[in-house]
C-alpha positions in Angstrom: 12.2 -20.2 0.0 10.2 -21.5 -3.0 6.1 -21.7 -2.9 4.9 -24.9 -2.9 2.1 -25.2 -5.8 -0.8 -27.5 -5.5 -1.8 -28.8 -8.9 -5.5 -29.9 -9.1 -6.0 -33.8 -9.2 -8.5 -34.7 -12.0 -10.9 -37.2 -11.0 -11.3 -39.5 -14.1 -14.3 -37.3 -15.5 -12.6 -34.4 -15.4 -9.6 -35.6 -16.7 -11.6 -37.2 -20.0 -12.8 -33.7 -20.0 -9.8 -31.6 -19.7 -8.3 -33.8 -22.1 -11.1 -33.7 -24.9 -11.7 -29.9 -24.5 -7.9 -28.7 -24.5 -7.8 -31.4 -27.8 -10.6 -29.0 -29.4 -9.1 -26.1 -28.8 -5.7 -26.9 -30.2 -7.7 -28.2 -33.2 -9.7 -25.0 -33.9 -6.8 -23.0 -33.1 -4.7 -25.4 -36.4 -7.7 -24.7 -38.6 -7.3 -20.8 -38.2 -9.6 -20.1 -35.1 -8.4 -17.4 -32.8 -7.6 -18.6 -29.3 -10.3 -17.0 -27.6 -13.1 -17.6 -30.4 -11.5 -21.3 -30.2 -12.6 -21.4 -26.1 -15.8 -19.7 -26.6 -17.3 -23.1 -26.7 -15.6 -24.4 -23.2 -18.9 -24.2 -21.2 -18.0 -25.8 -17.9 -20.2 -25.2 -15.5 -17.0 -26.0 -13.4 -15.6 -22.7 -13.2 -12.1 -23.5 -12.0 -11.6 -26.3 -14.5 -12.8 -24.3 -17.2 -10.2 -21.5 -16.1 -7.7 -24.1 -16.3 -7.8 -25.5 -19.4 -8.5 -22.1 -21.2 -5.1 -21.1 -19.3 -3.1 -24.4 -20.3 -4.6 -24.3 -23.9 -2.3 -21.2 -24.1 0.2 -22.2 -22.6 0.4 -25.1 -24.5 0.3 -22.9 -27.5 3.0 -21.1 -26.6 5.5 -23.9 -25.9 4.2 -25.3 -29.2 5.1 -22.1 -31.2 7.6 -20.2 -29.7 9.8 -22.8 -27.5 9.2 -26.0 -30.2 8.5 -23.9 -33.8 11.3 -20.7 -32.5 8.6 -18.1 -33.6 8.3 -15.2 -31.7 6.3 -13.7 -29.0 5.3 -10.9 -31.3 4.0 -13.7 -33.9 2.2 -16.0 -31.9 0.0 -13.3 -30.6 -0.7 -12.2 -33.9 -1.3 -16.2 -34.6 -3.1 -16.7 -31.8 -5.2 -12.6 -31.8 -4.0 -12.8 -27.8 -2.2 -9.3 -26.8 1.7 -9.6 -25.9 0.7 -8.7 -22.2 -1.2 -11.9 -21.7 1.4 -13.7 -23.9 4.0 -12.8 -21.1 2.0 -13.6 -18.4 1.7 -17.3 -19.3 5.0 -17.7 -20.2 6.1 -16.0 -17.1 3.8 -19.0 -15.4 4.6 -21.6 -17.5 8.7 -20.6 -16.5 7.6 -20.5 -12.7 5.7 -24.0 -12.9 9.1 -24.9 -14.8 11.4 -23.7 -11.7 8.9 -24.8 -9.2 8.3 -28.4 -10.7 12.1 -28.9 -10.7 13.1 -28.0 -7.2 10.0 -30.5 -5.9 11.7 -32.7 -7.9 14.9 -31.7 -6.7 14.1 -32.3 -3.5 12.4 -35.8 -3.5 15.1 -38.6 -2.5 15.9 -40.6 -5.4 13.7 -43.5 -5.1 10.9 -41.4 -5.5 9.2 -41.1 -2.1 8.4 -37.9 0.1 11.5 -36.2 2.0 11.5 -36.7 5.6 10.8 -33.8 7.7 12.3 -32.7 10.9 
């Protein structure tokens, strides 16, 4: 049986928030910032939204450059001064939220609302 996930619901602040810093980062990160000198700045007192978007900044990285540019895993850490062990661990996530996202989806009737339950 597959998990169920619960993504977190932004309220509008934090999505303005999420939005803004994750923008930062990615720009930092195109002017030649390492990824984690690039999220030094992210000071949320929020601790789980600023674990969040550090961890989606990568991600988003990494479906940047490896799935949309075809570099490799090797390079974007080198790009991005992240080791290949944390590399794989987001992109092991990032496959899972993939897998899990589509069988939700999979499962919802076609005109969009919530499956009956017996």
């Amino acid at each position: 049986m597959v998990e169920s996930i619960d993504y977190k619901n932004f309220n509008e602040e934090e999505d303005r928030i999420y939005k803004h810093t994750i923008a930062m980062i990615r720009a930092s990160i195109s002017d030649g910032v390492k990824f984690d000198i690039a999220c030094e700045f992210v000071t949320r007192d929020d601790g789980e939204l600023r674990s969040l978007i550090i961890d989606d900044a990568l991600k988003i990285e990494i479906a940047e450059l490896h799935y949309g540019q075809g570099l490799s895993l090797l390079d974007v850490s080198k790009k991005l001064g992240v080791s290949m062990e944390r590399l794989l661990k987001a992109s092991s996530e990032m496959m899972e939220d993939v897998f899990n996202t589509a069988t939700e989806a999979a499962k919802r009737p076609p005109d969009g609302s919530k499956p009956s339950t017996h």
